[in-house]
DRENKE-287178 format. One record per residue (C-alpha): residue in three letters; z, y, x. Coordinates in steps of 0.2 Angstrom, whole numbers, plus 5000, padded with zeros to 4 digits. Each point is the difference from the previous one (the first is absolute). Layout:
ATOM;ALA;Z;Y;X
...
//
This chain:
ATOM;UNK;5053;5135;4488
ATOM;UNK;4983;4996;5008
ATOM;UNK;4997;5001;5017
ATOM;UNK;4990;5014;4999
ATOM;UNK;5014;5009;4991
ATOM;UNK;5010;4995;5015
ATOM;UNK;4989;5007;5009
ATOM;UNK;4997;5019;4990
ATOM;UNK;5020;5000;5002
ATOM;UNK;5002;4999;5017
ATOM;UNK;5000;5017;5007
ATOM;UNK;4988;5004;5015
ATOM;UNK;5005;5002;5017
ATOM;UNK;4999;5018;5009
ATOM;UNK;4984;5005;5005
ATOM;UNK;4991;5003;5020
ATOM;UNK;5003;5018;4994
ATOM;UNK;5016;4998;4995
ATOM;UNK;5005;4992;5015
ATOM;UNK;4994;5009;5013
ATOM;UNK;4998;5019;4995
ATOM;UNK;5010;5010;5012
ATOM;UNK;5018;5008;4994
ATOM;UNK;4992;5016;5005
ATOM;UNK;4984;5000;4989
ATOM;UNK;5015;4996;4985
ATOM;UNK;5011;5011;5004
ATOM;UNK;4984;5015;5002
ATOM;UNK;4996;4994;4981
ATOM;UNK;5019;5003;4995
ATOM;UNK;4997;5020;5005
ATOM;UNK;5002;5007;5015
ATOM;UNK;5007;5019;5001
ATOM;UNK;5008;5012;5013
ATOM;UNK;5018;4992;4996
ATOM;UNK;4995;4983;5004
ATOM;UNK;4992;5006;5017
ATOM;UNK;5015;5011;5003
ATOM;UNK;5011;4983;4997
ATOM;UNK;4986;4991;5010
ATOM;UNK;5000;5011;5014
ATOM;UNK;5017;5003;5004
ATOM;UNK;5002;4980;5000
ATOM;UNK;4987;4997;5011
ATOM;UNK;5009;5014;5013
ATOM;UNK;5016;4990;4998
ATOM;UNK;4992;4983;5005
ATOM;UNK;4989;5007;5014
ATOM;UNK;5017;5006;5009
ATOM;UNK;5007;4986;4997
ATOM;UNK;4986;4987;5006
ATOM;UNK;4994;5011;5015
ATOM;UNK;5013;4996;5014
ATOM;UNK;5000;4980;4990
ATOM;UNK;4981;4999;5004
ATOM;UNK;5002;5003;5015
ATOM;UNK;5017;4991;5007
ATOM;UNK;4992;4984;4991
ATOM;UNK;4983;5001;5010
ATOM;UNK;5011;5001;5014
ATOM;UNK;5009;4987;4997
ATOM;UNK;4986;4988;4995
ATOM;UNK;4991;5003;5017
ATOM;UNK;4988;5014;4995
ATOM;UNK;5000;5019;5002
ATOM;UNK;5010;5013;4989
ATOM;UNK;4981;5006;4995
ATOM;UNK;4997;4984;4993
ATOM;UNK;5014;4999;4989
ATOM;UNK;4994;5016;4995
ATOM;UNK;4983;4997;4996
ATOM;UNK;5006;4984;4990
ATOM;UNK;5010;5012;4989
ATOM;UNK;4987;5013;4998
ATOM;UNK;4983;4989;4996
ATOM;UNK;5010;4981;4993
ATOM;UNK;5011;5011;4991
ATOM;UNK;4986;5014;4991
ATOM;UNK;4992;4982;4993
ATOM;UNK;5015;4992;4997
ATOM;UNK;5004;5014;4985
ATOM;UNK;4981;5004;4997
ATOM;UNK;4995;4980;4995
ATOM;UNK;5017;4993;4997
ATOM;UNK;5007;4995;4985
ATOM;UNK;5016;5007;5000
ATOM;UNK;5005;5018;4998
ATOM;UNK;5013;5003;5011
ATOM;UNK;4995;4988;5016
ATOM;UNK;5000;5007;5017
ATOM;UNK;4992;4992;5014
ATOM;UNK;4999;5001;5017
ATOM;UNK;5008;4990;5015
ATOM;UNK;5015;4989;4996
ATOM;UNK;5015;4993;5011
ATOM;UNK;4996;4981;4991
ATOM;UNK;4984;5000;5014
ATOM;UNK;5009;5005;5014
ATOM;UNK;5001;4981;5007
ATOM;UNK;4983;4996;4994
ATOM;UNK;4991;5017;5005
ATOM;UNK;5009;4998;5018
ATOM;UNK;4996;4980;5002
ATOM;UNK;4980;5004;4997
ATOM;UNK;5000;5015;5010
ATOM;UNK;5007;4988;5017
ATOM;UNK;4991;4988;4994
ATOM;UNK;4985;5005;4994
ATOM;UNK;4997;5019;5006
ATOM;UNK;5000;5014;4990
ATOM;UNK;4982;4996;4996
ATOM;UNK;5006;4982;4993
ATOM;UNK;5012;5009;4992
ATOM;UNK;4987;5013;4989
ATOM;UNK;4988;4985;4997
ATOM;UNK;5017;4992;4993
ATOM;UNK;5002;5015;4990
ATOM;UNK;4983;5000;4991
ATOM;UNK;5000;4983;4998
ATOM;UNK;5015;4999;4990
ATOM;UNK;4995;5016;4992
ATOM;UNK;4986;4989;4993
ATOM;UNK;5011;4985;4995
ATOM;UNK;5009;5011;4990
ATOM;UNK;4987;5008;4990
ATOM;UNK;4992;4981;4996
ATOM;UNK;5019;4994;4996
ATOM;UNK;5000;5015;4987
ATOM;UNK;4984;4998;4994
ATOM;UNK;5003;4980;4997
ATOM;UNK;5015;5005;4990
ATOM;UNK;5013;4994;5011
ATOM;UNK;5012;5014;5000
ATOM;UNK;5013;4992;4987
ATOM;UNK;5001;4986;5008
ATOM;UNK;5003;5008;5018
ATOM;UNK;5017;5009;4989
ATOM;UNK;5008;4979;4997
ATOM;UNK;5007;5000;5020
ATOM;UNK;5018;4996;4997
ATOM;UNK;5010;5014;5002
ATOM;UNK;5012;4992;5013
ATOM;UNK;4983;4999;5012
ATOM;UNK;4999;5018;4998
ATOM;UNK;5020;5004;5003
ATOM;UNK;4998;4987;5013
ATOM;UNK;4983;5006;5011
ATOM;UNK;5005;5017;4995
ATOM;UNK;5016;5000;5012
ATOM;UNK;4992;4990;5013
ATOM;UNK;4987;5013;5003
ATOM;UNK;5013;5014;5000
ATOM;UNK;5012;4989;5012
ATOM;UNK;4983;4998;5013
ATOM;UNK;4995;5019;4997
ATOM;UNK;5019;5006;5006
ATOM;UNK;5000;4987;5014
ATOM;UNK;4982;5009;5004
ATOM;UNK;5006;5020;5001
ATOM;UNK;5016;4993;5012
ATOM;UNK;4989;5004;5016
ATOM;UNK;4996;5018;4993
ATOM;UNK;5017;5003;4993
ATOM;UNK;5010;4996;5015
ATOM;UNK;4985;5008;5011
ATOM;UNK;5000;4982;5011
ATOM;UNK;4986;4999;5013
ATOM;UNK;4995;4983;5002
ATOM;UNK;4999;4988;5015
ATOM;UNK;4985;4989;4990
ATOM;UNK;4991;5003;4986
ATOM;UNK;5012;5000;4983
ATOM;UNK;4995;4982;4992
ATOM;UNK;4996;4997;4982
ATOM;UNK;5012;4989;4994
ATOM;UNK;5017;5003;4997
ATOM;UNK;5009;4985;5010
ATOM;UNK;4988;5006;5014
ATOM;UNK;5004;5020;4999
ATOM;UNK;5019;4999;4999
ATOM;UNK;5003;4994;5017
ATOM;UNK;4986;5013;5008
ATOM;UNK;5008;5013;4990
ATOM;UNK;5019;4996;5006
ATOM;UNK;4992;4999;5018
ATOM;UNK;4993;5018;4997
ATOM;UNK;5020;5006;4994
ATOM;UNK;5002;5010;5016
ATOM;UNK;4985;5009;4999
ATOM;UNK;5008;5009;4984
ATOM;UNK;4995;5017;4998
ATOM;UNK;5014;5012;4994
ATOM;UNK;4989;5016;4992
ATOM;UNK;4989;4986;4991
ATOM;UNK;5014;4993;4991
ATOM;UNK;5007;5015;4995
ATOM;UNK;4982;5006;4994
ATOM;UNK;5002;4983;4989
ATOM;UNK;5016;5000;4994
ATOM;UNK;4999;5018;4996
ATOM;UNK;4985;4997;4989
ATOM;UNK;5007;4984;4992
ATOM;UNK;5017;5011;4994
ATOM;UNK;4989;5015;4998
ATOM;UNK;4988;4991;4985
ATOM;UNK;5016;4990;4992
ATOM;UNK;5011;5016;4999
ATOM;UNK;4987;5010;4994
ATOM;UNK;4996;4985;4986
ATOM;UNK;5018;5001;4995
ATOM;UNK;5002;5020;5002
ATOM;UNK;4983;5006;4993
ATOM;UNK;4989;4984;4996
ATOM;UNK;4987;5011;4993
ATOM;UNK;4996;5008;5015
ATOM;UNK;4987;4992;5014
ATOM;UNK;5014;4990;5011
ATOM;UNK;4986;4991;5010
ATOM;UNK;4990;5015;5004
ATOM;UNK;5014;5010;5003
ATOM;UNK;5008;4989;5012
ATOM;UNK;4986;4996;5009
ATOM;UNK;4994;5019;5001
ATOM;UNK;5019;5003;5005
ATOM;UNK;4998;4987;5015
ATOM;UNK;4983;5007;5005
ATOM;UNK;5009;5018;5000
ATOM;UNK;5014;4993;5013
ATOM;UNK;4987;4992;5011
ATOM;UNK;4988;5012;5001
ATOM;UNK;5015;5015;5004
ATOM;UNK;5010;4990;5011
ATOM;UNK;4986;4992;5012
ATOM;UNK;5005;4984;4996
ATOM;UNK;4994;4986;5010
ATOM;UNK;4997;4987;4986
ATOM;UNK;4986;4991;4993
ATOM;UNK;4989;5011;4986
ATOM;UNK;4984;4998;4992
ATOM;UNK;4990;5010;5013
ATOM;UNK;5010;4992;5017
ATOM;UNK;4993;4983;4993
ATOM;UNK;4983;5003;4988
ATOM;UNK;4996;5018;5005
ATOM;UNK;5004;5006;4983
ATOM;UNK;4990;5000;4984
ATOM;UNK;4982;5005;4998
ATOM;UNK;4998;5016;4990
ATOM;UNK;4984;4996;4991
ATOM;UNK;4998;4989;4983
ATOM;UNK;4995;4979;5003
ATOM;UNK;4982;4997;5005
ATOM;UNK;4993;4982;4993
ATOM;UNK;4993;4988;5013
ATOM;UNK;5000;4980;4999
ATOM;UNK;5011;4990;5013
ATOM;UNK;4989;4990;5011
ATOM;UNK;4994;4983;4988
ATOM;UNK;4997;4984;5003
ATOM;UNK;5000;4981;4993
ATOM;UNK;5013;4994;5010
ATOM;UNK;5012;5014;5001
ATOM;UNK;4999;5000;4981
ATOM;UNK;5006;4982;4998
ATOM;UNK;5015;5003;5013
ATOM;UNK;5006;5015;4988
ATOM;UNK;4998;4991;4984
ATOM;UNK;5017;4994;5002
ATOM;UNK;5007;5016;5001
ATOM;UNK;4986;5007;4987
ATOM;UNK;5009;4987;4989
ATOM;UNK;5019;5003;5005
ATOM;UNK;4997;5020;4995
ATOM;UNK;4989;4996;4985
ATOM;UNK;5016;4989;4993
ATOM;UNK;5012;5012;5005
ATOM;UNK;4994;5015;4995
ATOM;UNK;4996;4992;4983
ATOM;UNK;5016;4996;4998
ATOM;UNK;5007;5017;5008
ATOM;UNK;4989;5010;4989
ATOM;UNK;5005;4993;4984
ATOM;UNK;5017;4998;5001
ATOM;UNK;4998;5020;5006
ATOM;UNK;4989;5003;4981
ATOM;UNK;5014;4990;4990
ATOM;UNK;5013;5010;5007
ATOM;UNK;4991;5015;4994
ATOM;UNK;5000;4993;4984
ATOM;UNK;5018;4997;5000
ATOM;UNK;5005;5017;5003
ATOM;UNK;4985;5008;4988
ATOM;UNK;4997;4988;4986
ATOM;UNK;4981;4998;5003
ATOM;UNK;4992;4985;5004
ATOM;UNK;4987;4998;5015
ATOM;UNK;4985;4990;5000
ATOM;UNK;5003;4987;5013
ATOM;UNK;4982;4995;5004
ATOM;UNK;4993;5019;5001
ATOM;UNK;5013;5002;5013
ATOM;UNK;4996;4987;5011
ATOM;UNK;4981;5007;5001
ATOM;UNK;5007;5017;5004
ATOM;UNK;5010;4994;5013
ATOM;UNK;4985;4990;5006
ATOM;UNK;4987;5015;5000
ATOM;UNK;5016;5007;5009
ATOM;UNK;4999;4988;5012
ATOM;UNK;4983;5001;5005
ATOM;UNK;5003;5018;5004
ATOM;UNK;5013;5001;5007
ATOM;UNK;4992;4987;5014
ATOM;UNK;4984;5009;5001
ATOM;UNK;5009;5020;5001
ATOM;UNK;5011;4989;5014
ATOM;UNK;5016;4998;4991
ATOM;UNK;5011;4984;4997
ATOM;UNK;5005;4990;4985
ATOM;UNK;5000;5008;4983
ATOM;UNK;5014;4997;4986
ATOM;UNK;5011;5006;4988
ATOM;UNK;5015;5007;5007
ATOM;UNK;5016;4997;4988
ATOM;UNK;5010;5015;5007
ATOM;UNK;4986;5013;5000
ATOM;UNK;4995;4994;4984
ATOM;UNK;5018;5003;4993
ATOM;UNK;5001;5016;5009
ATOM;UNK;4982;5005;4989
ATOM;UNK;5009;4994;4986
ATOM;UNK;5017;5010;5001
ATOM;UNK;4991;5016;5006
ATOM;UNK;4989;5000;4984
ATOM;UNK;4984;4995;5001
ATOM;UNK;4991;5001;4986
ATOM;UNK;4983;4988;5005
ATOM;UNK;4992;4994;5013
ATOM;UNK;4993;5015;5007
ATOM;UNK;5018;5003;5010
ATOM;UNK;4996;4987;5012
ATOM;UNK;4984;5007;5002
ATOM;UNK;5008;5015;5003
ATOM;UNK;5011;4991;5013
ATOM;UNK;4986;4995;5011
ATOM;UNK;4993;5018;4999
ATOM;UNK;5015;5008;5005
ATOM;UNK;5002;4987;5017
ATOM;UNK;4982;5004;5004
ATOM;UNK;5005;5019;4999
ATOM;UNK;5012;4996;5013
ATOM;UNK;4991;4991;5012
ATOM;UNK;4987;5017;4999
ATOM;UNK;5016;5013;5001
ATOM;UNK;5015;4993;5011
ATOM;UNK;4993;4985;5011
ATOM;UNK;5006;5010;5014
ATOM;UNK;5018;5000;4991
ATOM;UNK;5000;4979;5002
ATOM;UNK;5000;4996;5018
ATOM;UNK;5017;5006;5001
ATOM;UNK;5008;4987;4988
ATOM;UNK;5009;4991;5010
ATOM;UNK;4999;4981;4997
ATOM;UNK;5017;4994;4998
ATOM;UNK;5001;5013;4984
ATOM;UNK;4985;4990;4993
ATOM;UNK;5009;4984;5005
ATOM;UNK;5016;5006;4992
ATOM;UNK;4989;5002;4982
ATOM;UNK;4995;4984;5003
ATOM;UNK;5016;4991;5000
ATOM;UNK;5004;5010;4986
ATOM;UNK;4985;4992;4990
ATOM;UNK;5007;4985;5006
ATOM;UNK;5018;5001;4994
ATOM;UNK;4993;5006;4982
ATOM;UNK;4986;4985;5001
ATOM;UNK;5015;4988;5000
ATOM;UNK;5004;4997;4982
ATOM;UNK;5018;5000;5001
ATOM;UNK;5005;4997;4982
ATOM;UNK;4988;4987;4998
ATOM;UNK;5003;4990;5013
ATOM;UNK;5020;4999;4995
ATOM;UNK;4991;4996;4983
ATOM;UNK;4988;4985;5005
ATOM;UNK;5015;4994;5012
ATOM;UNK;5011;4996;4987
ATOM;UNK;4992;4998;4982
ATOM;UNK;4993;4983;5008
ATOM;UNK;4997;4985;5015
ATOM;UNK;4982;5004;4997
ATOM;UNK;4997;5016;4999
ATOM;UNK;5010;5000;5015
ATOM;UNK;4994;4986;5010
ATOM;UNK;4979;5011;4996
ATOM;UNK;5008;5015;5005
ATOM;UNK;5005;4993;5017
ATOM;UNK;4986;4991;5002
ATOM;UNK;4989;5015;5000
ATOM;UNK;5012;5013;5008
ATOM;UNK;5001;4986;5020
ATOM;UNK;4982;4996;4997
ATOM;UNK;4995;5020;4998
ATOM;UNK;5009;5002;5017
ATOM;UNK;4999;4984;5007
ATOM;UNK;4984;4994;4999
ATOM;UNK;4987;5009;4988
ATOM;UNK;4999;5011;4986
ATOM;UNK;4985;4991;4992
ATOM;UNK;5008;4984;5004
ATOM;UNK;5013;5005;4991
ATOM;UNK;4994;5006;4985
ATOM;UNK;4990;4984;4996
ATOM;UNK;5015;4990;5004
ATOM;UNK;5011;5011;4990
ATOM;UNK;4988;5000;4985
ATOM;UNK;4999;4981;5001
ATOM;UNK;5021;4998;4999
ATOM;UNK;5000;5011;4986
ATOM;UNK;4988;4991;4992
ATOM;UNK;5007;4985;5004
ATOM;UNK;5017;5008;4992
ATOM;UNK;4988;5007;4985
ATOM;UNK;4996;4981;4995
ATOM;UNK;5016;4996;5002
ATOM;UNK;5009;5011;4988
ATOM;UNK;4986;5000;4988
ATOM;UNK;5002;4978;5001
ATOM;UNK;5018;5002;4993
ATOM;UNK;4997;5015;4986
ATOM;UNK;4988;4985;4995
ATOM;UNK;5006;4989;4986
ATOM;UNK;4998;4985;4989
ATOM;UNK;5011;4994;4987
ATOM;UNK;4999;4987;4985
ATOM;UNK;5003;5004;4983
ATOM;UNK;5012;4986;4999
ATOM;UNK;5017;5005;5010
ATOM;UNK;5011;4987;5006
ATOM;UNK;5013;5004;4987
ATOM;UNK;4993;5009;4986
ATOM;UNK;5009;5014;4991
ATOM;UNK;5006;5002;4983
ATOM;UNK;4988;5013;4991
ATOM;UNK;4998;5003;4981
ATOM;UNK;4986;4993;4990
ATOM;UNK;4985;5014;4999
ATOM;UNK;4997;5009;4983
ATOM;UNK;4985;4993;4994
ATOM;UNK;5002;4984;5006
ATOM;UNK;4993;4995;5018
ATOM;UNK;5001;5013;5014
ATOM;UNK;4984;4991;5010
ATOM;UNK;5007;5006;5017
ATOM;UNK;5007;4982;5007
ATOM;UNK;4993;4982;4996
ATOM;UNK;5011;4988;4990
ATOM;UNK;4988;4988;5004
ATOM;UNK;5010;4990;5016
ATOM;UNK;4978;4996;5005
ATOM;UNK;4998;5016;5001
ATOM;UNK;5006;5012;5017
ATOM;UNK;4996;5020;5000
ATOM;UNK;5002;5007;5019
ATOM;UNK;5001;5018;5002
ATOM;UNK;4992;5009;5016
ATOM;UNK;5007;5017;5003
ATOM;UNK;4997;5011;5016
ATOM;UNK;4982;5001;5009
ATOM;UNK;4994;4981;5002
ATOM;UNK;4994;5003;5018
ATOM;UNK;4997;4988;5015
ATOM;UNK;5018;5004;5005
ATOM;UNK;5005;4991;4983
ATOM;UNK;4988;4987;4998
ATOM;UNK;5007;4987;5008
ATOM;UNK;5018;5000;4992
ATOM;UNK;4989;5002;4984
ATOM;UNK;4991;4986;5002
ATOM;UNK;5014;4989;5005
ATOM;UNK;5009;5003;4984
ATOM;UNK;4985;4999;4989
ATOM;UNK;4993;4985;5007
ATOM;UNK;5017;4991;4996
ATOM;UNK;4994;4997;4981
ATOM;UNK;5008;4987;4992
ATOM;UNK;4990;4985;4993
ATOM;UNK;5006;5002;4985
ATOM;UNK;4995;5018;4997
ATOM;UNK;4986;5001;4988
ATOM;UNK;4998;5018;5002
ATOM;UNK;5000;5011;5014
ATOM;UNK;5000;5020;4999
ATOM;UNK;4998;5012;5012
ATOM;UNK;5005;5018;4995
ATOM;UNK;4992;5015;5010
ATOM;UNK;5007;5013;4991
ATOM;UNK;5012;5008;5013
ATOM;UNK;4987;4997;5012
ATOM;UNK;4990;5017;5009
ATOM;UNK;4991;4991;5012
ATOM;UNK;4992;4985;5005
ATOM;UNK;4991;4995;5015
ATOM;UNK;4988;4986;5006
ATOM;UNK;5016;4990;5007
ATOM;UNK;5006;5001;4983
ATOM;UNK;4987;4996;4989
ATOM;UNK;4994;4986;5010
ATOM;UNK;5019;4990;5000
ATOM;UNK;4999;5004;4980
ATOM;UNK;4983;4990;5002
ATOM;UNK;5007;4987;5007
ATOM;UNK;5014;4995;4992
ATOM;UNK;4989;5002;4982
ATOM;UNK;4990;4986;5009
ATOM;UNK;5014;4988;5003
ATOM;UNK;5007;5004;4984
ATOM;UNK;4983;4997;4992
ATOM;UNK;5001;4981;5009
ATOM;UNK;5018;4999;4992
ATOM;UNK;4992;5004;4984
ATOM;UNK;5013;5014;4998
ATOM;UNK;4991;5016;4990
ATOM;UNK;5002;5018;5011
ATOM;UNK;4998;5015;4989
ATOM;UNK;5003;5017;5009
ATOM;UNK;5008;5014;4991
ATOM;UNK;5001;5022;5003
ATOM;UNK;4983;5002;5014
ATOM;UNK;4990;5015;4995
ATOM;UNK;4983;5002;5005
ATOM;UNK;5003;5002;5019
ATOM;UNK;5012;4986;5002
ATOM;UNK;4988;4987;4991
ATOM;UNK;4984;5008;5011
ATOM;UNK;5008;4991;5013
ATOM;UNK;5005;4984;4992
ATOM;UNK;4982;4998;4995
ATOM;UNK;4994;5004;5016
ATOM;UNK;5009;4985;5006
ATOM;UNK;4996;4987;4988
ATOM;UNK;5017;5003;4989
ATOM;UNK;4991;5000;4983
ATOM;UNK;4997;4988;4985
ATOM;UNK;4999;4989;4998
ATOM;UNK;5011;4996;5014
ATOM;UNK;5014;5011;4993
ATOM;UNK;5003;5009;4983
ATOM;UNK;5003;5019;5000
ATOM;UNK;5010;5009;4985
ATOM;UNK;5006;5017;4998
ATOM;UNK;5020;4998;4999
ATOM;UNK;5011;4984;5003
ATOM;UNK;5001;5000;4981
ATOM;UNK;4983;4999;4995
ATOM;UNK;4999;4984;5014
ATOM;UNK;5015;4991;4991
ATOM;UNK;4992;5002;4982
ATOM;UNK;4986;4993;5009
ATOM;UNK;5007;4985;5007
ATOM;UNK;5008;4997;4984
ATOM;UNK;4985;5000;4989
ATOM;UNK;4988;4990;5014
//
């Protein structure tokens, strides 16, 4: 076969079309009737319920307003399922950002923080449009587990002021190590009808997931708390003591105050969001796939979520991304496309224009009570007994992540923890990488092949065949190298079979070029066997062609060859 018949064979890859058309504008050519928009609507109800006292208990807890949280959920999330390339995402605020959100806002200001937001709304839409998106889904899963618990361990340690009701001598610090003791100093301040507004709600939403889990536990137990402040005078914090309520009219657009140098102070946290939420909203999108069997397209999300972004900081919202547990909850109500999560939004907007009034008497301990809830379901139990003893590495990442999440920084930690699980990666994929000769130690007794000779092993003593099996990668090269470059003097013949070989890097091809070179001033002949077209694209590329080596089809056509040269 000619090259150009290579080339004809090879199919196409998908097209700018086929990669960044919007689930909506698919799902709107497969038919849309009154049964789907029934399906769609009653989805969308569901998640609004269910994401309305989230929104705002997570803006709270990320240093912003309950209206923020809100916002973020009405505009991010209408763009997230309008654009995105899933059909069952919802967006909106998620507890991942807490520590982030909260660390620009003190550091930064709110305006640093929408500047941060619109900034990494943008990074997003590049990484999408450069195709990056598939790469973005190969962070190990034990950094995942690992970060994953560290956020929901710094989010709980964050809602222990508002569950317990403390009042505070000095402002609560950031860091864990440095807001336990303030905290414990606090003890005496404890407030009595707080924590029982907490617990209440905490016992209220996991009997009511046991008892009836398809009713709104959330909502309930928060609309319950609110009912018992608002009857019994309680004296405890609520939305309206500390922000004055919600406003009752929809987001009005209006850019945050811009300029050079605040933008390079956020792009720090522009780029901690942008990684996280590419990393939350995908995960969120394979998980739909998991529990509906249809695929997302990884790179039309990541814009969405970017546009997203963008609006969400301009309409004065936080950080956009796909939610896992509202995502599911769309799923398991029935949504039928992505109009459900536009849906969503439309239904949280139609409550910031009916009941604002109704939200200034949730109390905040209710809403803090939700968010350890989120917390406890955040930390992948099952997964973390999993990764703690199937291995030392998987382990020793998981760790890794988890005390650099809390202890230092998320960011931090995910680099760190991507570079041990890489390290790890190399390292297992060095040892499923192997090279054996033709000519075992002891040799065992087999019957003569019909027809005469098998052409499979040499019975020339000059002549050596090693076989490579497993991907011949930098992790392998070295141990490779080693053993080929061990050629006996008085091997005529060397050859190299690729055949169980899927992949070859630069590391690789260029020790094969080397050791043909020193066998070539041994005067010992290297034929390489089993590389199709991609495998020998590379070997060319560096310089591993004839006539510094030979290259046959099979190991048997190389033997009949060496016995007729």
């Amino acid at each position: 076969m000619s090259n150009a018949d290579i080339t004809r064979a090879t199919p196409a890859g998908p097209s700018f079309q086929e990669l960044f058309t919007p689930k909506l504008i698919t799902a709107l050519k497969e038919g849309y009737g009154l049964a789907r928009l029934k399906a769609d609507a009653v989805a969308g109800l569901t998640v609004a319920i269910v994401a309305l006292p989230l929104s705002m208990a997570i803006a709270i807890a990320s240093g912003a307003s309950p209206a923020q949280g809100l916002y973020t959920a009405i505009v991010g999330g209408f763009f997230v399922s309008l654009l995105g390339g899933s059909r069952f995402q919802i967006g909106g605020p998620a507890g991942a950002f807490i520590v982030l959100v909260a660390t620009t806002v003190q550091t930064h200001g709110m305006d640093g923080l929408l500047i941060a937001t619109i900034l990494s709304g943008l990074m997003l839409v590049a990484i999408g449009f450069l195709r990056l998106g598939t790469y973005i889904k190969f962070v190990p899963y034990p950094v995942t587990v690992g970060f994953t618990a560290g956020i929901a361990v710094i989010i709980f340690s964050s809602q222990i002021k508002d569950l317990l009701g403390l009042t505070l001598a000095r402002p609560e610090p950031g860091p864990l190590l440095d807001k336990l003791p303030v905290l414990w100093e606090s003890l005496p301040s404890l407030d009595p009808a707080t924590v029982f507004l907490a617990l209440a709600t905490i016992v209220g939403i996991s009997v009511l997931k046991h008892i009836r889990p398809h009713w709104p536990g959330l909502l309930l137990a928060v609309a319950g708390a609110a009912a018992v402040t608002a009857l019994l005078d309680l004296d405890v914090a609520t939305i309206g003591s500390r922000f004055g309520g919600i406003p009752s009219h929809p987001p009005i657009p209006s850019l945050p105050a811009v300029t050079m140098d605040k933008v390079i102070a956020v792009l720090p946290s522009a780029f901690a969001f942008t990684l996280l939420g590419s990393i939350e909203s995908l995960l969120s999108a394979v998980v739909a796939d998991g529990m509906t069997g249809r695929r997302h397209r990884s790179n039309c999300e990541l814009v969405a979520q970017g546009v997203a972004n963008v609006a969400s900081g301009i309409f004065g919202g936080v950080c956009v991304t796909g939610t896992i547990a509202r995502t599911a909850t769309n799923v398991r109500a029935g949504a039928a496309t992505p109009i459900a999560g536009m849906l969503h939004s439309g239904f949280l907007l139609t409550f910031i224009l009916v009941a604002a009034p109704l939200a200034s008497y949730i109390p905040l301990a209710s809403l803090a009570g939700v968010l350890a809830i989120v917390a406890w379901n955040m930390i992948e139990k099952q997964a973390i007994r999993t990764l703690m003893t199937a291995s030392r590495g998987d382990a020793a990442v998981l760790l890794t992540t988890f005390l650099l999440t809390i202890f230092r920084d998320l960011t931090e930690a995910i680099v760190v923890g991507f570079a041990l699980g890489s390290v790890l990666f190399i390292h297992r994929m060095s040892k499923t990488t192997a090279i054996e000769t033709d000519t075992p130690f002891v040799a065992e007794d087999e019957a003569d092949p019909v027809g005469g000779r098998g052409g499979a092993a040499p019975s020339d003593p000059e002549v050596v065949v090693f076989r490579i099996s497993g991907a011949f990668f930098f992790g392998a090269a070295a141990s490779i190298g080693s053993v080929l470059d061990r050629i006996a003097d008085t091997h005529r013949v060397l050859i190299v079979d690729f055949a169980a070989v899927p992949f070859l890097d630069s590391t690789a091809a260029e020790t094969i070029r080397g050791m043909a070179e020193k066998a070539e001033r041994r005067h010992v002949r290297v034929i390489i066997t089993g590389t199709d077209h991609g495998l020998r694209r590379v070997l060319f590329a560096h310089g591993v062609k004839p006539p510094l080596v030979a290259y046959e089809r099979a190991i048997a056509d190389a033997l009949e060859n060496t016995k007729t040269a």
